[in-house]
N, C-alpha and C positions, 0 to 999 in steps of 0.2 A: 504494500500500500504506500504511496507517496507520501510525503510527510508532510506535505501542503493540505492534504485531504482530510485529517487528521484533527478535530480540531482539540484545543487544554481540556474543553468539558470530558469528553471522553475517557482521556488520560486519570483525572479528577474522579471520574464514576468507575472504574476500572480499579481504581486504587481502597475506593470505597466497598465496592461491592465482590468485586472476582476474585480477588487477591487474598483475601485474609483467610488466613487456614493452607495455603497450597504448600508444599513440601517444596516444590523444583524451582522456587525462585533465588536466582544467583547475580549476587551483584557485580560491575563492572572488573574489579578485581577479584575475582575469584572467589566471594567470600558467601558462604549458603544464607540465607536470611530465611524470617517468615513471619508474618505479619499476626503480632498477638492483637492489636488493638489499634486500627485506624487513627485515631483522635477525633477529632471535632473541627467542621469548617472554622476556618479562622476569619469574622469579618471584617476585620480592624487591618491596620496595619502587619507590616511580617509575614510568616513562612503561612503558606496553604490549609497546613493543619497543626490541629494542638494537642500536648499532650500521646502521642504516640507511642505505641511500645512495639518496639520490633525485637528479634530473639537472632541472636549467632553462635558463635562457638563460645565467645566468651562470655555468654548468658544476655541475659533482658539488657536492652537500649530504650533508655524513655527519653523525648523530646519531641520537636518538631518536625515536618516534613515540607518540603518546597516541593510541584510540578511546573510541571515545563513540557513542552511536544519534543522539545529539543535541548539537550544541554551543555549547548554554547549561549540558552539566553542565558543564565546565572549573572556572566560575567557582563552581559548587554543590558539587563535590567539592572545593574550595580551593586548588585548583594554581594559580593566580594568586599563590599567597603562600608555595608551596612550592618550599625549593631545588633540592630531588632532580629539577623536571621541568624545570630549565635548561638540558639538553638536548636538549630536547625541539625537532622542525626541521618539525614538519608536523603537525595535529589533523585525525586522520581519522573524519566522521563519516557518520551517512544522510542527515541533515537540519539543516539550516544554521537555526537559530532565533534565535540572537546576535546582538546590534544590532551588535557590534564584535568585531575578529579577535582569537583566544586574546592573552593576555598573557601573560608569565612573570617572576619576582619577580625578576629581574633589569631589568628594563624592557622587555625587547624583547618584539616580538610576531612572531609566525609565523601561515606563512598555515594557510590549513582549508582540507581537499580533502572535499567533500558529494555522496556517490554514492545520492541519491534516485534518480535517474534509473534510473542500473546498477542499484542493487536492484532498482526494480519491472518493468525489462525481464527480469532475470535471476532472481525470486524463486524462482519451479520448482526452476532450475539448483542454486543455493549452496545450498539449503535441502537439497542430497541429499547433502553433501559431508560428510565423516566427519573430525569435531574430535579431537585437533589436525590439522591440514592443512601444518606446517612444511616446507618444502623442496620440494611437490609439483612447482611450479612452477620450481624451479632446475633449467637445463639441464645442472647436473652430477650430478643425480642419474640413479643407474642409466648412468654413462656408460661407452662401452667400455671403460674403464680401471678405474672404481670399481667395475667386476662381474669385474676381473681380480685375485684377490686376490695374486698374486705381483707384478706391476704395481704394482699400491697399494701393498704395501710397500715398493718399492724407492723411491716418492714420500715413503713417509712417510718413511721411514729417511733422505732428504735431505734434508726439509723441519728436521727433526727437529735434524738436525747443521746445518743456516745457523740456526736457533732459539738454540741451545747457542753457536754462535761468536760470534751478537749479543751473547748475554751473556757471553763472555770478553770483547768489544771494550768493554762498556759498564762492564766491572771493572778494565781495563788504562784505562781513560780517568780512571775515579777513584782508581784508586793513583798516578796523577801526581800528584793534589793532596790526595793524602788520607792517612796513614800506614796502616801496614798491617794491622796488628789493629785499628784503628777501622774501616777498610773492611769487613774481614770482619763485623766485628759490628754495622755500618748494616744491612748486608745481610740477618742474620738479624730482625733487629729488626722488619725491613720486612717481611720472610714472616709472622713470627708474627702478622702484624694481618692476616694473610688480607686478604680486598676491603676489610671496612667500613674497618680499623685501621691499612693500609697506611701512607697519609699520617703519621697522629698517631705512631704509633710510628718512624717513619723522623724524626721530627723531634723526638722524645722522644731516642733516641739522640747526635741532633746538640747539645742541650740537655745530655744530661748522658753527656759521653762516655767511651771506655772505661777513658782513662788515671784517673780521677777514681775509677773503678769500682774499678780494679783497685789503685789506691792504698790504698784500703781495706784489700782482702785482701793485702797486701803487711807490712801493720800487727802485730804480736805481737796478735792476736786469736784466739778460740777460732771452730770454726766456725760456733756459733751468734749469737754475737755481728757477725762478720762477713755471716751472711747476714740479719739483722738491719737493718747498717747498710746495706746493697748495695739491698734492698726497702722502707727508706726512702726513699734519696735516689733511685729511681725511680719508687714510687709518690708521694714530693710533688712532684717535678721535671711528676709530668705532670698535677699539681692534682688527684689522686684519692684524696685521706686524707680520711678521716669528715670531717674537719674545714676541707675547704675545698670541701666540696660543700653543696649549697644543698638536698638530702633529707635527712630526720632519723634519724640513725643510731640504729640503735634498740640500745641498751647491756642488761647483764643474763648477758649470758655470762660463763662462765668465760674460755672465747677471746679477750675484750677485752685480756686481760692482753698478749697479744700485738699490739691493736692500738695501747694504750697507750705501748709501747714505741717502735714506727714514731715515732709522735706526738713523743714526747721527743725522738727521735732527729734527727726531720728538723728540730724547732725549733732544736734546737742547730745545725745544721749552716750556719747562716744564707744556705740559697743562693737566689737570688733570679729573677726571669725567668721564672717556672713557667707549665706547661700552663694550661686551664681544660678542667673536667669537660664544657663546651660544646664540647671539641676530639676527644669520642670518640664513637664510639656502642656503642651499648648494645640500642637497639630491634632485633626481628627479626635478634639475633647468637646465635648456638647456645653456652648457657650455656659447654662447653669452648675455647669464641672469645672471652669477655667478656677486653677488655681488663684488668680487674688481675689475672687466671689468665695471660694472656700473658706481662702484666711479670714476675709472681712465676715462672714458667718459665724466664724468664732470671735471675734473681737466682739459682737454683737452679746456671743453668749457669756461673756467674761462680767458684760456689760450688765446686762440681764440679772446675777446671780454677787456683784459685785458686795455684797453686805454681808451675805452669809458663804460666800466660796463656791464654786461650779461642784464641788464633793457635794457639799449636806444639800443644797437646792436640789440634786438631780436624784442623790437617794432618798430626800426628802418625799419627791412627788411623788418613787415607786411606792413609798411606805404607805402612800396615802390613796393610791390606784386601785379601783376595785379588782377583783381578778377577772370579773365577765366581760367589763366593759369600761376599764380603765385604757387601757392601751392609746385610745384618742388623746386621755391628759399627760400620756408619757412621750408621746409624737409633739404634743403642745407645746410641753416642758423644752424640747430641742429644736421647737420650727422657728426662724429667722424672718422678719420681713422689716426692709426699710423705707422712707423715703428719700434717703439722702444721696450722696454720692452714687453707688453702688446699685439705685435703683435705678439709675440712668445708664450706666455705663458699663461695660462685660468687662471692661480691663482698662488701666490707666490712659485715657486718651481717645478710649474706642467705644462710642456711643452704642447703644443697642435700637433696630429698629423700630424700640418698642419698650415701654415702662417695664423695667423686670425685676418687682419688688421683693421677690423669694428668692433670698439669698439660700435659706436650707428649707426645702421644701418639705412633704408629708412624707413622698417617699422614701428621700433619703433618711429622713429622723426616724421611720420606721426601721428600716437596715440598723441605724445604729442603735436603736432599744434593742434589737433580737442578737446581733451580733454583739455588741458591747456592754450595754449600763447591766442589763441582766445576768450576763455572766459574770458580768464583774460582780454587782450584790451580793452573787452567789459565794463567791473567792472571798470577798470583803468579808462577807458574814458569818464563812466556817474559818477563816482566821482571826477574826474577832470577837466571836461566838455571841452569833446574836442569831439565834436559830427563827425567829420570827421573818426576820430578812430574807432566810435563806428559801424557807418555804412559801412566803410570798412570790419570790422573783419565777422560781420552779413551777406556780402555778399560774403568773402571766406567760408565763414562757407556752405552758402547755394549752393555753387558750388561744395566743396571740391570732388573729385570721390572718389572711393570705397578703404576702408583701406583694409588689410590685414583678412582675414575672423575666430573671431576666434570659441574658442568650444561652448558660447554662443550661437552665432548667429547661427551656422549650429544646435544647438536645436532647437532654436524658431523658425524657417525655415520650420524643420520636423514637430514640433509641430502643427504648423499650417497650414499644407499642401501648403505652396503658392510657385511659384514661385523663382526661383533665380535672375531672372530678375527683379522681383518686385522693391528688396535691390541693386537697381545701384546708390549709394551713400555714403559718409559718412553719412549724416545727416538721412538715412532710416534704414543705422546700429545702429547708435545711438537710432533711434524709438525704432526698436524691442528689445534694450537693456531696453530702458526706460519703455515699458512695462513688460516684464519680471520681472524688478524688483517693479513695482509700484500695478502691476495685479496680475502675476502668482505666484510670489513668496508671497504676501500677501493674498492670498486666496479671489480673489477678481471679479473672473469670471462673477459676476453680473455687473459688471461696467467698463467691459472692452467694447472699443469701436469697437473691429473686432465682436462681438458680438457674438450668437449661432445659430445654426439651430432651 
């Protein structure tokens, strides 16, 4: 078959559906492989697929996977010089035309798996196969359990709760060395940066931490003035003021007046060791995710809780949450909305087409009830021994309704044929996450508990 004839989708549906389980697949250098677990379309930036587990002589490979028809694009699309495809554990194409094996800008190189062959024995076959094809080929799809909807919940509902106690263990391991309102507030810190921000803002917090924060607000200050100095010293802490970015702020507004102030503010404060605007991203992030919408969300919330500390205010509210139908005042307790700066503008200089007064909206404050303040309660309160807290938070936890659905979940969903109805919870989102990452993503199909046909 030509290789012009050929189009990526195929290659893509070939890799998802034919391939996984076969014995006789051999990479470019000679090395047998065989595909334990696909991964998951990637739709963001970076390599094809996520999460992959491939198996050779020297056991399980997990990471990413690039396609190509051909693989001399690698080095024509510039992933030779891109970080995002450092993951990347395998270049699967039709046709091997490259004098030498993929590179990645890290220096390694991975091999290439070239199904010329499979394509043209199989062209007929793949070509009937209906795009996307994710999961077809996973033995747990459609499995006697995943078509038992009362079954699958009882999986999810415990996958769900070992998810939630990782993360009490993972919050009791850092209140050993971490005090306890700066643990809480790493924590949140790290949510608000979703995927991209994760990192940067988890190291923004360690850089400029809570006590520093809340020193401020502790000060004979008006509110304004305090949330003033509080979205200073975190937006220059994490190198993000007009004035230490290398784009040209474009000046002329009214609103300047406001960032002129930051400006003064953080010069005077003389503190030192700052981010760099190369430590965020920005590209392909959904303008209510841009990092300085984040930070200013929390300077909001410092703002908010400034009399009794962002600790007692937020365990305060779970204390006070009913279990059925609390959850609304624990979303409340963490939602953002301004009129000022930040309602007008997505990033220093850069207007929004449109008033965007939800700095931290419903569903992210959701995410961080279920992922954070609740496990943290939980950590806080069997190392504190306030067993009232801990059976509280345990039992929003196991009430909480359904978050916000994200690309995770609508995989493992497809993946496993079940129901939408199944996942009427947070805690049965939380399962299929906890599987995915403890099973599918670790090449682990033998021991997963939806089991096979």
């Amino acid at each position: 078959m030509p290789v012009n004839t050929v189009p990526e989708k195929s290659v893509v549906e070939m890799w998802q559906v034919c391939l996984p389980g076969r014995t006789d697949l051999v990479t470019e250098d000679g090395e047998p492989i065989r595909i334990i677990y696909p991964g998951r379309i990637n739709h963001d930036s970076g390599a094809d697929f996520l999460d992959a587990v491939i198996a050779n002589r020297r056991g399980l490979i997990k990471g990413d996977v690039e396609v190509h028809v051909k693989s001399s694009s690698w080095r024509a699309h510039g992933h030779h010089q891109d970080p995002a495809y450092n993951r990347v554990v395998l270049h699967v194409v039709c046709w091997h035309d490259a004098e030498t094996a993929a590179g990645l800008q890290n220096g390694r190189k991975i091999p290439t798996l070239a199904l010329h062959e499979f394509v043209e024995n199989q062209a007929d076959r793949h070509t009937t196969i209906t795009y996307p094809a994710t999961g077809r080929s996973m033995p747990c799809r459609n499995s006697p359990i995943s078509r038992n909807i009362n079954a699958m919940g009882e999986i999810l509902d415990s996958a769900g709760e070992e998810r939630f106690l990782a993360k009490v263990t993972g919050f009791r391991t850092a209140l050993a060395r971490t005090e306890t309102s700066q643990c809480l507030y790493q924590g949140i810190m790290e949510a608000l940066g979703y995927v991209k921000n994760k990192y940067p803002l988890a190291e923004l917090s360690r850089r400029m931490p809570l006590c520093r924060l809340e020193s401020v607000a502790f000060n004979n200050l008006s509110d304004a003035e305090c949330l003033a100095w509080q979205q200073a010293l975190l937006m220059g802490m994490a190198g993000l003021l007009p004035s230490q970015r290398s784009s040209q702020y474009q000046k002329g507004d009214p609103a300047d007046e406001w960032v002129n102030k930051l400006e003064r503010l953080w010069a005077s404060s003389r503190e030192t060791a700052t981010m760099s605007e190369d430590d965020w991203h920005f590209c392909k992030v959904r303008p209510s995710n841009l990092p300085t919408r984040r930070i200013a969300a929390m300077s909001y919330l410092l703002l908010r809780y400034r009399e009794r500390g962002i600790l007692t205010g937020l365990v305060g509210s779970l204390s006070q949450a009913a279990v059925e139908a609390g959850y609304g005042d624990l979303e409340s307790s963490l939602r953002v909305t301004t009129n000022g700066y930040w309602a007008k503008f997505l990033d220093f200089g850069l207007p929004g087409r449109r008033s965007r007064p939800a700095l931290l909206g419903r569903g992210r404050a959701a995410d961080i009830v279920v992922n954070i303040l609740l496990p943290f309660a939980v950590a806080w309160g069997q190392v504190g021994s306030h067993p009232e807290l801990v059976q509280k938070a345990f039992e929003l936890y196991r009430n909480y309704p359904v978050l916000d659905v994200n690309a995770l979940e609508k995989h493992m969903i497809y993946q496993l044929g079940i129901s939408r109805y199944a996942v009427n919870s947070a805690r049965r989102q939380q399962g299929l996450i906890h599987i995915y990452r403890t099973m599918c993503s670790q090449g682990r199909c033998g021991d997963c508990p939806i089991g096979c046909e």
